[in-house]
N, C-alpha and C positions, 0 to 999 in steps of 0.2 A: 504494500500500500504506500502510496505518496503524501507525506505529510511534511506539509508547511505551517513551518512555523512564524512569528512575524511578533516583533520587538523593535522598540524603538532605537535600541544598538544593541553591540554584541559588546560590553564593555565599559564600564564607569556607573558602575553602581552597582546595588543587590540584584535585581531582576534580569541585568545583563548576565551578570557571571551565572543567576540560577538557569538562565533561557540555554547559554552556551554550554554549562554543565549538561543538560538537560540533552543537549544535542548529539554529543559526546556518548551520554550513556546511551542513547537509542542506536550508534554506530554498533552494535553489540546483534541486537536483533535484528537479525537478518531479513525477517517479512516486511521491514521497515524499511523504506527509503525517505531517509529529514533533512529539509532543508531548511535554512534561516533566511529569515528576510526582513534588511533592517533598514532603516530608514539611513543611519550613519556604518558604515564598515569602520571597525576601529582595529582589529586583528588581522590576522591572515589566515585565517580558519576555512579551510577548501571549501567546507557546507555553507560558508555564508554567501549571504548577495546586498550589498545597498544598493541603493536608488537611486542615493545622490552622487550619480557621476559626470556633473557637469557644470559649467557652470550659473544656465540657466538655473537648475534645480538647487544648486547651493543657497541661489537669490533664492527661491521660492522658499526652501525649510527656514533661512533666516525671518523670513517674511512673515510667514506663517506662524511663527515661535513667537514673536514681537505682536504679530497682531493678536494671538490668543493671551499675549500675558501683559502687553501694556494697557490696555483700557481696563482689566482687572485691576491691576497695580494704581493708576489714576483715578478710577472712580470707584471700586468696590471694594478692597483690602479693608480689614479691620485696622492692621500694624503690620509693620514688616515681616514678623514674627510668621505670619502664613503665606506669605507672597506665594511661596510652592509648592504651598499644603493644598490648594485649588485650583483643580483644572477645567477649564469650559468646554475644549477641546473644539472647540469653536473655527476650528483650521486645520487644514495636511492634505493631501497628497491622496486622490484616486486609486485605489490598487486592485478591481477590480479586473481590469483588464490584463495586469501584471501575468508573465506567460508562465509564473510558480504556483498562483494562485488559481489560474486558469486549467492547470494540469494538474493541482492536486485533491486526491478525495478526500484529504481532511483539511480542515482550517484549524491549528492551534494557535491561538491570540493572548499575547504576555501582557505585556504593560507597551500602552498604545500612544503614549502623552505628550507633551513637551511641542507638540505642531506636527506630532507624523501622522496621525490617523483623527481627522472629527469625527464627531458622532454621527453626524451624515456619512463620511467613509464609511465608519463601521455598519451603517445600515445596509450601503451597497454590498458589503460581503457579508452579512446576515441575509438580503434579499437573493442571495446566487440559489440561494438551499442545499449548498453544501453542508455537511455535516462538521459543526463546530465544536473543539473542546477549547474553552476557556480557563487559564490558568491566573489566578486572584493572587498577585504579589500584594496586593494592600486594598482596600474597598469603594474604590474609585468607582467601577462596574455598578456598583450597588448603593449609589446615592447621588445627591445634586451635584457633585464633583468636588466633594473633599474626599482625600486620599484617606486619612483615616476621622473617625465624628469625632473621638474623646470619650466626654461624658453626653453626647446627643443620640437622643432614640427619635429626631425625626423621620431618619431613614425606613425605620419598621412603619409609618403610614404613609406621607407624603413629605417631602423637604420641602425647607420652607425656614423664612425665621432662624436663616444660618447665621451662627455665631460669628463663623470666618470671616462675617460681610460687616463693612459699617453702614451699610442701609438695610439691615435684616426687616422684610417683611416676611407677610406670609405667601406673597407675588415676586419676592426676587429672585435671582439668577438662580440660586440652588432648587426651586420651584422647575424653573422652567427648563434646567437641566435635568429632571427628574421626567418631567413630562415627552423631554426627549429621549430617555431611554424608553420611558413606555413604549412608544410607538416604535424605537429601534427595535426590539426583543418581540414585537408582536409579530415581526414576518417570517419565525421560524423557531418550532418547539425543540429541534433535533440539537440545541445545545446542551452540553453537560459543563460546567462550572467545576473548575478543580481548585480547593484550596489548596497552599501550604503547609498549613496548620491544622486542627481539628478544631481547634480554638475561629478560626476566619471563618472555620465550616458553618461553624455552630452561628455566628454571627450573621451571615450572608442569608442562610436560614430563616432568619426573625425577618428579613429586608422583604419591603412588598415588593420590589423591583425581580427578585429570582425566588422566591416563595415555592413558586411555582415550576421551577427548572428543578433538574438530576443535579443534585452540589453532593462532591465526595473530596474526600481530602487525600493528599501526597504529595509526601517530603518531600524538599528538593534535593538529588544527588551531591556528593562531593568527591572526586578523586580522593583517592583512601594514598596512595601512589605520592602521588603527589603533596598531600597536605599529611604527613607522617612525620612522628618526633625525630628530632635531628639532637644529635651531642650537645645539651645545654653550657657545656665550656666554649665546645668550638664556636659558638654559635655568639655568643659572646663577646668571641674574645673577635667574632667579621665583623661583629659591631659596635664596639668597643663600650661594650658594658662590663662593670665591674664584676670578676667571676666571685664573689665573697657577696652582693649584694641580695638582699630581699628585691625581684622586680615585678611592679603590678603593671599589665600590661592593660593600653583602651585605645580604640581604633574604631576610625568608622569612614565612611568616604566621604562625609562633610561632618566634621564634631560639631559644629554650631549649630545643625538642625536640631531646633525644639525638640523633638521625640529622643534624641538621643539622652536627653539628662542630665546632660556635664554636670550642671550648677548643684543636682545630688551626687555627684563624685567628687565636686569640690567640698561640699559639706563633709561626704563621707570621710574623707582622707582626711581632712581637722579633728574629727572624731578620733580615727586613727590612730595619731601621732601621739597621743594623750597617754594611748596604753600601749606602746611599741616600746618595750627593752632599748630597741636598738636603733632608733630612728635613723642614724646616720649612716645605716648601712640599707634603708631602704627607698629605692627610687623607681621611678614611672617613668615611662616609655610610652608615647604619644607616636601616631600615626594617622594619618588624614589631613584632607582636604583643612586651614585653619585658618580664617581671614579676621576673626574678632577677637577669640580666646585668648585671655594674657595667662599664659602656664604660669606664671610667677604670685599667682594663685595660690598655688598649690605648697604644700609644707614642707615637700620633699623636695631631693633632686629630680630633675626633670631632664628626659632625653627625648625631643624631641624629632622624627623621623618625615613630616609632611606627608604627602600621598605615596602611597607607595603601588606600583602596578603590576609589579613582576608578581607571581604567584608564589615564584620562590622561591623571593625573598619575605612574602606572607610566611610561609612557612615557618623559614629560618628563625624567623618574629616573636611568633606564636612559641616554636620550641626554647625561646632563650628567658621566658618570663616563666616567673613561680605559680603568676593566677594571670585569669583576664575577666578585667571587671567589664561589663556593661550596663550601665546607670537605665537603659530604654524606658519608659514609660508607654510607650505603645510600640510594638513590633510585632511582624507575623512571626518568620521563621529564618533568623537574622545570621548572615551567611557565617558573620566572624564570629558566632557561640558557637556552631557545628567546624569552623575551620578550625578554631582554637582546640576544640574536645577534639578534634583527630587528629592534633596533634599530639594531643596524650597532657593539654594543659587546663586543671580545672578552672571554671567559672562559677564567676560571682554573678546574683542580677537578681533585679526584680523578679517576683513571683506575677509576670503580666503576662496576655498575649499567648505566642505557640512558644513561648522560651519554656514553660515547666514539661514539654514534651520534648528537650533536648536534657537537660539538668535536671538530674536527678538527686535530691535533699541532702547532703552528708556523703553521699556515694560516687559520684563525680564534678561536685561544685557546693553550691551552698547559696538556693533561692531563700532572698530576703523579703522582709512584706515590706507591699506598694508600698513605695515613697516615702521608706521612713530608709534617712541617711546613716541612721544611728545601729540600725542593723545591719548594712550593706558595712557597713564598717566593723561590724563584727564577725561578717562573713567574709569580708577581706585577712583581715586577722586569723579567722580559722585555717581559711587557706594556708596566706603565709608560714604559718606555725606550728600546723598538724603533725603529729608521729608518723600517718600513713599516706606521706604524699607520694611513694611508689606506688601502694595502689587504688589512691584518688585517678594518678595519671595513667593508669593498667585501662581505669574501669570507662575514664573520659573515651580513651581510642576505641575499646571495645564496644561506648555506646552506639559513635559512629559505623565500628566493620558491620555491627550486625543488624542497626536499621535506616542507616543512607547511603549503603553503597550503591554503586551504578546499577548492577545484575537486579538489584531488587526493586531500584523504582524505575529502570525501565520497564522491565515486568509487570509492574504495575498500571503502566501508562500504554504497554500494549493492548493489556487488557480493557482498557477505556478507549483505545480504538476499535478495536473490534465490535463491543458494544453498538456506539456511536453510528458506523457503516450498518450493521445489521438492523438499527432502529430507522437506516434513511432509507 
């Protein structure tokens, strides 16, 4: 069977690396022929295809990116703070006619946003009656066009009266963006909705938008190969970290995205330092995307590393830190908690989202309750200080060999194609 896949890139963020993972593990099954199709090519990955190869069309995604996010930005933003928590999707790019899309019996649709695919797009490839699986990185699909609500249940009736907006009526954009999925989703029942999580599942569920659709959940893969613990000295010493140090590792592709939570990892780590023996022998290691964040914040030594692309040098990362904290406040199925555990490094984190379906209590990390700094700091501290950090880091690798490897969520997603063809 020919299944296209289609994502807004193959790289630079969560949903890229899950789509390209994703693609990778289907190369396995052989009744499968995958291809990607992105709106930006950023690898050199055989399976992929962009679009954008020219320089008419470079005009048109800039075009289109600006026009969907500058009249949000000037006239409907609450604060800055959401500028890209809301997408209208209001612009992009035709792909019905596309000759991948055109030839293949499935449509698998990731994350569509940023000006590659409107909602009118998406209805032109809902209206072909091809058989769709939809794979849910965040709950965009299933509301007025916030990627996640928070604490909003207008999605489970109608949106409306969005918080994200500083003209929340019960008639603004997040309304009328709602009213445009209705009418997208009505010209074909042969969708099935895959979460991440079980956690998105259950969520997506309660939403009047897919109530009504097939919603099942499945991990996203990780290279086991590839993201595996490496010599915590050597690893160290490529990157000049002290080999005698306590190190808390936190990474994200942009740290100053509101959902990541710095500001409880800054709390946390004050906490911290309060009952650390050794303060001076423990420092953090920073990674990501960082335009605002002053590290000097923080109470410890700070090593800072910016974005890092290579995967492996993720690796390397992940094996040279003692813990990896993630402060998230809302996350599905957050790529660096499953890269870190197979690397064999436990995790700290909130008890939110699909993270208690990767970390498990005392056994390979230590989930702390929502939003209190004060525990994330004592579940930093366990970490760091445990008798049984061999086999914290045994039980981290093991949770990934034995429920994200590739063989198994391909497997998985075979089976939802077949499904899918046999319902069309």
């Amino acid at each position: 069977m020919k299944v296209t896949m289609i994502n807004t890139s193959d790289a630079g963020g969560g949903a890229p690396a899950a789509c390209l993972r994703l693609l990778k593990a289907l190369e396995g099954q052989k009744e499968i022929d995958g291809k990607l199709l992105v709106q930006y090519k950023k690898t050199n990955e055989v399976g992929v295809t962009g679009i954008v190869t020219n320089a008419w069309r470079r005009f048109k995604a800039k075009f289109d990116f600006l026009y969907e996010r500058l009249p949000f930005i000037f006239f409907h933003e609450r604060d800055k703070s959401v500028r890209f928590a809301f997408s209208t999707a209001n612009a992009g790019f035709s792909m019905k006619n596309n000759p991948l899309v055109k030839d293949a019996d499935i449509l698998h649709l990731h994350w569509t946003n940023s000006g590659f695919l409107s909602i009118n797009d998406l209805k032109e490839l809902v209206d072909l009656g091809k058989p769709i699986v939809w794979t849910l990185h965040d709950m965009w699909t299933f509301t007025g066009g916030c990627h996640y609500v928070g604490a909003c249940n207008h999605f489970i009736n109608q949106c409306g009266d969005c918080y994200f907006l500083k003209d929340e009526n019960p008639n603004d954009i997040s309304h009328s963006g709602w009213l445009k999925k209705v009418t997208m989703y009505s010209g074909n029942k042969n969708i099935t909705f895959v979460a991440c999580s079980s956690w998105l599942a259950g969520v997506a569920r309660k939403s009047s938008l897919l109530e009504k659709f097939n919603i099942t959940s499945i991990p996203n893969p990780i290279d086991t190969d590839l993201y595996s613990p490496q010599d915590k000295l050597d690893m160290r010493e490529n990157w000049g970290i002290n080999p005698f140090a306590k190190v808390i590792l936190f990474g994200a592709a942009n740290i100053n995205d509101r959902r990541k939570g710095i500001t409880y990892l800054v709390e946390a780590l004050n906490h911290l330092v309060v009952s650390c023996p050794d303060k001076g022998l423990v420092e953090v290691v920073i990674f990501g995307k960082n335009k605002h964040f002053d590290v000097s914040q923080l109470p410890f030594k700070v090593v800072q590393l910016s974005l890092i692309t290579s995967q492996t040098e993720l690796a390397e990362i992940y094996s040279l830190a003692d813990v990896f904290v993630t402060p998230s406040i809302e996350d599905n199925l957050p790529n660096t908690v499953m890269e870190a555990l197979s690397c064999g490094t436990p995790v700290v984190a909130f008890n939110v989202g699909g993270i208690p379906e990767m970390v498990d209590h005392l056994q390979n990390g230590y989930l702390a309750e929502f939003e209190s700094a004060d525990d994330m700091a004592k579940g930093i501290f366990t970490m760091l200080y445990a008798n049984n950090k061999a086999e914290l880091s045994t039980n981290a690798r093991n949770k990934v060999l034995d429920t994200f490897n590739n063989e198994k969520i391909a497997g998985q997603y075979l089976k939802i194609y077949n499904s899918v063809l046999n319902n069309g």
